[in-house]
C-alpha positions in Angstrom: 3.4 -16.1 -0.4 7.0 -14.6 -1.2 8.8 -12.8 1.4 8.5 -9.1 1.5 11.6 -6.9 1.1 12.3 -3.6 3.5 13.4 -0.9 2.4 15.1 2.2 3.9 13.7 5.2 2.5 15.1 9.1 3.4 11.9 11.4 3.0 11.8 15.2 3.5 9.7 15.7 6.6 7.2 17.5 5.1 6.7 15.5 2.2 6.3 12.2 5.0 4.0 14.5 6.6 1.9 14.8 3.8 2.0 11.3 3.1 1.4 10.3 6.3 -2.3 12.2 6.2 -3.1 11.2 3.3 -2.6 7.8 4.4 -4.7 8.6 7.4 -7.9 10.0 4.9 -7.6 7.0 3.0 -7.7 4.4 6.4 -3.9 3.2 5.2 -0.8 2.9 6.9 2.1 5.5 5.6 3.9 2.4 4.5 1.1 0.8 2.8 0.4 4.6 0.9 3.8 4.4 -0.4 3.2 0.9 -1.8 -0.2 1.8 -3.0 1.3 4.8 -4.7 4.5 3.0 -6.3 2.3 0.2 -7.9 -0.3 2.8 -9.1 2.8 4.4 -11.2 4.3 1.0 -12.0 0.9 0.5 -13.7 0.8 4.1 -14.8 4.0 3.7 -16.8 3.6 0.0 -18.0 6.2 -1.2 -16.3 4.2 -3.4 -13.4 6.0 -6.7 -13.5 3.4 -9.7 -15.0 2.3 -12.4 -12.0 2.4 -9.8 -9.5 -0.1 -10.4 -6.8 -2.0 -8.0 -4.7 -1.4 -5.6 -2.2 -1.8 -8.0 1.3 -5.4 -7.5 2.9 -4.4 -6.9 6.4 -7.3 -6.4 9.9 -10.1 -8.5 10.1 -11.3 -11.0 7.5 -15.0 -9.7 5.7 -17.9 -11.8 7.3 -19.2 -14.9 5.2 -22.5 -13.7 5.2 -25.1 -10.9 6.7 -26.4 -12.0 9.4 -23.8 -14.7 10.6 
């Protein structure tokens, strides 16, 4: 898996805010809202990069089967 890249981004307080509880509606982290939300218009405006992978799954891993 390639290394992920930080970056420093300067947000308005009350547009973090926002983001922040929206992240919380939708079970995400604010960071991984942002990246949800930049890929989503990436996509949006055909200009997602080809042979880029997936948003990480992150917690715990799904069970192999019911009852297991």
């Amino acid at each position: 898996m390639a290394e992920r890249k930080g970056v420093l981004l300067r947000l308005d307080p009350a547009v973090h805010d926002a983001l922040a509880r929206w992240a919380a509606d939708e079970l995400r982290s604010t960071n991984a809202q942002i990246e949800f939300l930049l890929r989503r218009a990436l996509v949006d405006a055909g200009r997602m990069p080809s042979g880029v992978g997936g948003i990480p799954r992150r917690g715990r891993p799904p069970k192999d089967a019911p009852g297991d």
